[in-house]
C-alpha positions in Angstrom: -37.9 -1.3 -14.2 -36.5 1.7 -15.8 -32.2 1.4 -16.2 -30.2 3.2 -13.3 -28.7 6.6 -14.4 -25.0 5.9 -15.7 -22.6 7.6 -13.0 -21.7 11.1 -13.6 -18.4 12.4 -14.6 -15.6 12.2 -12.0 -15.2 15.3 -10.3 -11.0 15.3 -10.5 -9.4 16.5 -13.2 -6.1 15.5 -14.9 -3.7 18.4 -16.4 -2.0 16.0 -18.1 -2.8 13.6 -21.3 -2.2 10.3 -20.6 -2.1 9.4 -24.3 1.1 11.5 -25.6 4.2 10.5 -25.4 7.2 12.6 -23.5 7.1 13.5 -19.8 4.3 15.4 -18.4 4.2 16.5 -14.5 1.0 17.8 -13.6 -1.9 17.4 -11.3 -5.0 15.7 -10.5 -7.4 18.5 -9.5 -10.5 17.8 -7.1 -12.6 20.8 -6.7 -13.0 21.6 -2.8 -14.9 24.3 -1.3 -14.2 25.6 1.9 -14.0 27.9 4.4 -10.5 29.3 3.6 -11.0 28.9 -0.5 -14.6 29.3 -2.0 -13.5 28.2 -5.0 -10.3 25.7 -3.6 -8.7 22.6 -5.3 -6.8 19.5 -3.4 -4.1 19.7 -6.2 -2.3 15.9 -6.2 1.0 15.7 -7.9 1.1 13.5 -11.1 3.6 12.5 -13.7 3.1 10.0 -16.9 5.6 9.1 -19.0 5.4 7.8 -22.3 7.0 6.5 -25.1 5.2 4.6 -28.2 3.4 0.9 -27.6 4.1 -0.9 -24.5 2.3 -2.2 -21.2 0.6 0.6 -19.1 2.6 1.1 -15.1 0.5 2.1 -12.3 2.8 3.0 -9.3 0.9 4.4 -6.6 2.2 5.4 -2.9 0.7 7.6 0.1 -2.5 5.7 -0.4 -1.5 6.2 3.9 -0.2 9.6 4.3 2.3 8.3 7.2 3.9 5.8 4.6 7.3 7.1 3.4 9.1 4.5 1.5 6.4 4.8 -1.5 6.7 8.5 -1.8 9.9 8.9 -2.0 11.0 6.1 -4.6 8.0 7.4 -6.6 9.1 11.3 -6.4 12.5 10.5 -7.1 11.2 8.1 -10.0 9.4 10.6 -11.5 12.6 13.3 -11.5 15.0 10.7 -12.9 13.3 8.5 -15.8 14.0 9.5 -19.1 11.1 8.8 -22.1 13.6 6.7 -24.1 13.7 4.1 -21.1 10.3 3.7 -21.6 8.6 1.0 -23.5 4.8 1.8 -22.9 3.6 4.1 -20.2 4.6 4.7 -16.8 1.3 6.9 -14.3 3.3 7.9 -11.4 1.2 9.4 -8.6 3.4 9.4 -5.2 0.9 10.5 -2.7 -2.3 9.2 -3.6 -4.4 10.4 -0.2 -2.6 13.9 -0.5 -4.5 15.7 2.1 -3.4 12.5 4.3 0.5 12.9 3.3 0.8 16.3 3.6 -1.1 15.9 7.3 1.1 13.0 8.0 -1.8 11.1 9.0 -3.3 7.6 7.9 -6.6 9.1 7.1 -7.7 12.2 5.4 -7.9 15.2 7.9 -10.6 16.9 5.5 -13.2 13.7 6.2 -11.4 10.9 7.8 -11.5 9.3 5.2 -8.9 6.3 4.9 -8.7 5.7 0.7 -7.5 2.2 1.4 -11.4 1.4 2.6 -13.0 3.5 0.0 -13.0 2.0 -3.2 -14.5 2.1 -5.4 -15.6 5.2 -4.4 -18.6 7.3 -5.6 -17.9 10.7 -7.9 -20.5 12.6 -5.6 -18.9 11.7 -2.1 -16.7 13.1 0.2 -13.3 13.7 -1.1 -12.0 10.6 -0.5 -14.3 8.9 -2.0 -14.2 11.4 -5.2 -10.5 9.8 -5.1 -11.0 6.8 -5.0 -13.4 6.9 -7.9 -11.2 8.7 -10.2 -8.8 5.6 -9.6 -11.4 3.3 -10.4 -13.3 4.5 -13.4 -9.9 6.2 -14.9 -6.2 5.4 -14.0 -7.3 1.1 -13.6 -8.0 1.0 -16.7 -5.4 1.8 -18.7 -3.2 -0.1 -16.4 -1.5 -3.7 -16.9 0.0 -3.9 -13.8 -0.6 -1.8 -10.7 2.1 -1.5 -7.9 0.8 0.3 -4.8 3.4 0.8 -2.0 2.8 0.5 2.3 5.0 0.5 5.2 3.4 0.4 8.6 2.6 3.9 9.2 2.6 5.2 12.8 1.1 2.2 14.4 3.2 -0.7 12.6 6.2 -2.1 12.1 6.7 -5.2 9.3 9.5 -7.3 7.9 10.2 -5.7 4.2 8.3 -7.1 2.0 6.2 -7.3 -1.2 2.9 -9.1 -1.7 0.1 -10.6 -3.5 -3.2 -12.6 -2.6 -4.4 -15.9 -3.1 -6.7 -15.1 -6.3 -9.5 -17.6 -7.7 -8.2 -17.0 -11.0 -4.8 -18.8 -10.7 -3.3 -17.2 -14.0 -3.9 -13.7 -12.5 -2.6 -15.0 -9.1 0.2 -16.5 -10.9 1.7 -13.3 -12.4 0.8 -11.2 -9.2 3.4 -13.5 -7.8 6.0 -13.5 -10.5 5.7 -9.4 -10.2 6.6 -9.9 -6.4 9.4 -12.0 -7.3 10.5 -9.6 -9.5 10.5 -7.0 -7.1 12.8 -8.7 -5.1 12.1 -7.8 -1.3 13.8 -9.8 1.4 10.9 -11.2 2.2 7.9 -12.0 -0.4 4.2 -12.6 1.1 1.2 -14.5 0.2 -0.9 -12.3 1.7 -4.1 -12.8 4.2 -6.5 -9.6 4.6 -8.6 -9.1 7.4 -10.7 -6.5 6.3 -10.3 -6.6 2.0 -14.0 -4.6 1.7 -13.0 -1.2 0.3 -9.7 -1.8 -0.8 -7.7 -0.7 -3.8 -6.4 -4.2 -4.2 -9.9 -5.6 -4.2 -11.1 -3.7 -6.7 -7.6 -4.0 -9.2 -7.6 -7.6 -8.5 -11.6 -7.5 -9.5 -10.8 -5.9 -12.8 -8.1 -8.7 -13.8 -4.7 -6.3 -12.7 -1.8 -7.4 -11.9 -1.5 -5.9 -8.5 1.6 -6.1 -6.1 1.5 -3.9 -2.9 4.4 -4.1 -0.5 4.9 -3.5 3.6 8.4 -2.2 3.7 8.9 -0.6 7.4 7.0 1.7 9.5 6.7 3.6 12.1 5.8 6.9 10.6 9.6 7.1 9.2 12.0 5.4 7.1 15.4 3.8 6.7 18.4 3.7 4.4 17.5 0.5 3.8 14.3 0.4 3.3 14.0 3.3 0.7 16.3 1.2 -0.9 14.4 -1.5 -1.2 11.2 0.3 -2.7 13.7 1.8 -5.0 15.2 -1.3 -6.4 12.1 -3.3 -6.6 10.2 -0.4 -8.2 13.3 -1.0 -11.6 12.6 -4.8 -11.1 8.7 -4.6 -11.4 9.3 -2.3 -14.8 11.7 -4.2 -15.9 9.2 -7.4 -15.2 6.6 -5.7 -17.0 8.9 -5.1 -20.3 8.2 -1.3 -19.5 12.4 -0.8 -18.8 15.1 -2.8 -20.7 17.2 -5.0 -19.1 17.3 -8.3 -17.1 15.2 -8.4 -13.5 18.1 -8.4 -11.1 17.6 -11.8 -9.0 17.4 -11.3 -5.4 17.3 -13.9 -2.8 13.2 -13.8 -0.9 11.7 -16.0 2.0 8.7 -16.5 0.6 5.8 -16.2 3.6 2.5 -17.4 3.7 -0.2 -15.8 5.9 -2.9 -19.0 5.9 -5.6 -17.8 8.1 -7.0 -16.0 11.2 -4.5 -17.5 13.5 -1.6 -14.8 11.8 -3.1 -12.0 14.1 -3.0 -11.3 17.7 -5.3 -8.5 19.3 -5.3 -6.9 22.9 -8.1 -6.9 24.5 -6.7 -4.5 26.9 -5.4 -1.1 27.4 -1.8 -0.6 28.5 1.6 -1.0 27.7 3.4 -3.1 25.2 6.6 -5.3 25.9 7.4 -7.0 23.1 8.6 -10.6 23.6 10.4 -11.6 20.2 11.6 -8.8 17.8 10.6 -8.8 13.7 11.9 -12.0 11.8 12.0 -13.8 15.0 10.9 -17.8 14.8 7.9 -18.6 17.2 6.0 -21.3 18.4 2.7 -22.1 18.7 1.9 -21.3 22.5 5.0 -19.2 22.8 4.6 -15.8 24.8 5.5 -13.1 22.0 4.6 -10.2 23.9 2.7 -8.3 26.9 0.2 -5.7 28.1 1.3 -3.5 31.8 -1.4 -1.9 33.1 -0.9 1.6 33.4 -3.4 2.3 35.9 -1.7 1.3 39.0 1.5 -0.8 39.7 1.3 -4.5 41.8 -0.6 -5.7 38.7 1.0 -8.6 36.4 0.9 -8.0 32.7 -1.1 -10.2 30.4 0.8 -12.5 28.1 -0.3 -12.8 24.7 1.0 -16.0 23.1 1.4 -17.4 19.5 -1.3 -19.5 18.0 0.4 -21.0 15.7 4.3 -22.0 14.9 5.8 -19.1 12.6 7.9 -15.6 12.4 6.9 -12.9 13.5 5.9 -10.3 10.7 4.5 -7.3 11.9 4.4 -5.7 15.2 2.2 -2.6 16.9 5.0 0.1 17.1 3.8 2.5 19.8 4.8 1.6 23.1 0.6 2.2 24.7 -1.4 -0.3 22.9 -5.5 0.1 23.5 -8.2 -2.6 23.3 -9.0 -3.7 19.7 -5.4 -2.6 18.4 -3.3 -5.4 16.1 -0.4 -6.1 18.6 1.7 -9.0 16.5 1.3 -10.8 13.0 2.8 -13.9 11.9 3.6 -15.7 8.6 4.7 -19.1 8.2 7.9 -20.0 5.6 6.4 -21.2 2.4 
């Protein structure tokens, strides 16, 4: 059989040189013909900063372009670190699915693409995909430790906190979770997936990273607080990673463990939501934790969706219409 043609070169293309020290703020250019620009770019915004030998930061947010707590922690990183903090190198991209965050949508509005299910990409797909690959083949490589911020978006609304997965290698899954602890969110997860094909986690986690993502909010917005929180735990990972000096600021966690299927609740119906129990709230197994009105005419009871196992709630839809198929409620048990 004769050997498989090696990939072609990634289509993007970095302004900036990820091997000299100093500051550089540039972009990651992706060709992109179309009707309004023969000859267009999707130009996403990029700093690295670098100063002599040291571990290699990958922060990453807008992977979802309705996340905000990512971006903004990442933007105002990028304005504020000087090189001399630096021990090593710090990639900075805050809105990794740009054509997502500047739509203010989950998924691409060039190709519907959602860069969270498309790694690890191909360099002759659709944009997203052309993304995704660039990641893959360029920026995980040179990283040590890879922190990738989430809040809910639109459709989701979760406890603050930062996690890691269960890992077969147990080293690696041991310093995923010291990074989380580092971070310091109020709540730390050991985190369950329900659909892991595609994701950037997958594939850092497949190339030995240290990967921490987080869930701080949602709702297509943010808070005081929870900008906060990306902020700090952004300094704490760094300093975690010896990339910034000083001691990792302790912060009290519940630890959370997501065990199995039984964390997620579906509807099965179109209609209304009435929550039950609000975020953080303890549950048990059986327990009514929220309920779908039909919209469609009145005189009809609500279905009750119940708890199948004894835990807190973690995540909630946020809209107040819910349709068949959508997540409705997700709970963790305390570690």
């Amino acid at each position: 059989m004769e050997p498989t043609d090696p990939l072609p070169p990634s289509a993007v293309v970095s302004t900036v040189d990820y091997d000299r020290d100093g500051i550089q703020h540039g972009f990651l250019r992706l060709p992109y013909s179309r009707d309004d620009s023969a000859w267009g770019s999707i130009l996403t915004p990029i700093t690295v900063i670098a100063n002599g030998e040291g571990p290699t930061a990958l922060l990453t947010g807008g992977n979802h372009g309705d996340e905000y707590e990512g971006p903004i922690a990442l933007f105002d990183l990028a304005r504020r670190l000087a090189a001399e903090e630096v021990s090593g190198r710090v990639i900075i991209v805050p809105a990794l699915n740009y054509p997502a965050f500047r739509a203010g949508t989950r998924t691409s509005p060039i190709d519907k693409g959602n860069l969270n299910r498309s790694f690890p990409g191909r360099p002759f797909g659709n944009p997203t995909e052309k993304i995704a690959d660039y990641v893959t083949r360029n920026l995980l490589p040179m990283a040590d430790i890879v922190l990738d911020f989430h809040s809910g978006g639109r459709t989701l609304d979760f406890l603050p906190f930062a996690a890691a997965h269960i890992l077969p290698d147990k080293a690696q899954e041991a310093a995923c979770f010291a990074a989380v602890a580092a971070f310091g969110a109020p709540y730390s997860v050991k985190m369950l997936e329900i659909d892991a094909v595609g994701m950037y986690d997958t594939t850092a986690e497949a190339m030995g990273k240290i990967f921490v993502t987080t869930e701080l909010g949602g709702g297509g917005s943010t808070t005081a607080r929870t900008v906060s929180i990306a902020k700090r735990g952004l300094t704490g990972v760094l300093r975690h990673a010896g990339i910034l000096k000083g001691e990792v600021e302790t912060r009290a966690t519940k630890w959370l463990d997501m065990p199995d299927e039984r964390c997620f609740t579906f509807s099965e119906f179109d209609g209304m939501i009435e929550p039950l129990v609000d975020l953080g709230d303890a549950v048990k197994q059986g327990q009514p934790i929220a309920r779908a009105w039909p919209i469609d005419r009145t005189g009809t009871a609500p279905f009750d969706f119940w708890a199948k196992m004894d835990g807190v709630l973690a995540a909630r839809h946020f809209p107040g219409l819910v349709k068949a198929g959508d997540c409705i409620a997700v709970l963790a048990v305390m570690d």
